[in-house]
C-alpha positions as CSV (number, residue, x, y, z in Angstrom):
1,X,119.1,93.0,102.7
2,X,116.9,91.4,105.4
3,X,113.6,89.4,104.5
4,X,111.3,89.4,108.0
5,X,108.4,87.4,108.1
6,X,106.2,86.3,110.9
7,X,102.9,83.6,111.1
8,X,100.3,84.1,113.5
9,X,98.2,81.0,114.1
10,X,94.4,82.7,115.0
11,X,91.2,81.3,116.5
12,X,88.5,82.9,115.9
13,X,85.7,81.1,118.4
14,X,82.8,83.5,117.2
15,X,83.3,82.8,114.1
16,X,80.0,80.9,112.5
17,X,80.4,81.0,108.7
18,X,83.3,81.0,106.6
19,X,82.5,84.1,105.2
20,X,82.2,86.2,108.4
21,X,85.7,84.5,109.4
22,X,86.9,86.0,105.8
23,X,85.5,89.0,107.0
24,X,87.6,89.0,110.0
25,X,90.6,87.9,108.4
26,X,90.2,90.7,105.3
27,X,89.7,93.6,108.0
28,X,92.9,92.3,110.0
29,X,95.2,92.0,106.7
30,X,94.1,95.4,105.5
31,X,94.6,96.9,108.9
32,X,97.9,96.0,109.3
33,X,99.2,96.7,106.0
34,X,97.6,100.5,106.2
35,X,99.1,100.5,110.0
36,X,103.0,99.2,109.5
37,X,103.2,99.2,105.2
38,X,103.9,95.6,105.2
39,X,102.7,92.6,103.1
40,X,100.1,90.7,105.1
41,X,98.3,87.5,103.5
42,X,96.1,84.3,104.9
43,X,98.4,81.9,104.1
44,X,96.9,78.8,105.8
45,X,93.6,76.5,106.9
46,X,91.6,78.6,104.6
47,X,89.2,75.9,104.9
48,X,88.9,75.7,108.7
49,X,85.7,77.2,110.3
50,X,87.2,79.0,113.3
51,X,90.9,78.7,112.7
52,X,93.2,81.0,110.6
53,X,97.0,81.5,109.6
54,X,97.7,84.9,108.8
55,X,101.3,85.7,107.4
56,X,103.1,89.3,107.2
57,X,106.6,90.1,105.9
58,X,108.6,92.9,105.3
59,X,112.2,94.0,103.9
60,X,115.0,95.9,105.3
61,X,118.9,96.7,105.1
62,X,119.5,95.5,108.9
63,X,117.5,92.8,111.3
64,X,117.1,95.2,114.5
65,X,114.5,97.5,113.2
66,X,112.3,94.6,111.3
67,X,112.8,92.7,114.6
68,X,111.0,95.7,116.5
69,X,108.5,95.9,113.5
70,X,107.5,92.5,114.3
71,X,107.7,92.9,117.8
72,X,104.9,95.6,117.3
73,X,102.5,94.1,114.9
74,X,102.6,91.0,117.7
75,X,101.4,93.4,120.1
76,X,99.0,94.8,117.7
77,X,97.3,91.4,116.6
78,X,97.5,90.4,120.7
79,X,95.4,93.8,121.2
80,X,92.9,94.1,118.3
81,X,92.0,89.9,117.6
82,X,88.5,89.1,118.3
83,X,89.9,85.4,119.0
84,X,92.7,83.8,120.1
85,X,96.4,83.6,118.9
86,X,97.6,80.4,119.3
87,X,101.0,80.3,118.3
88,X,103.5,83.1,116.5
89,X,106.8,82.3,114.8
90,X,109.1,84.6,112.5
91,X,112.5,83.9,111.1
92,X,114.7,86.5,109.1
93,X,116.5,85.3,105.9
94,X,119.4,87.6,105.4
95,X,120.4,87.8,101.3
């Protein structure tokens, strides 16, 4: 069994409340759970105006088709973000 996960770091200029970056964030999670059936979840600087960490993991028998899962929900993020993503990092723990 594989364990996948992957953190985007997201800024989100336009944002000028915390709840319209909520907003945001909520209709990002919920996409990409509906789009690739994985767990998605704000897992950092909840408290930051115009900055976001969004985390999404998923579980497998083998590494190769998570890696190309993640490869794919990069690219999606990268192509529907209204903002920025500054960094991405992912790591596979393999039970």
């Amino acid at each position: 069994m594989v364990i996948a996960y992957a953190v985007f770091d997201l800024h989100l200029p336009g944002c000028r409340s915390l709840k319209e970056k909520r907003m945001i964030v909520r209709s990002l999670k919920a996409r990409l759970r509906n789009e690739f059936e994985v767990s998605a979840a704000e897992v950092g600087s909840q408290d930051l105006l115009q900055r976001a960490e969004l985390g999404v993991a998923a579980v497998g028998p083998d590494q190769a088709p998570l890696d190309a899962l993640l490869q794919r929900i990069l690219t999606f993020v990268e192509e529907n973000l209204d903002g920025e993503l500054l960094n991405y990092r992912n790591e596979f723990i393999h039970v």
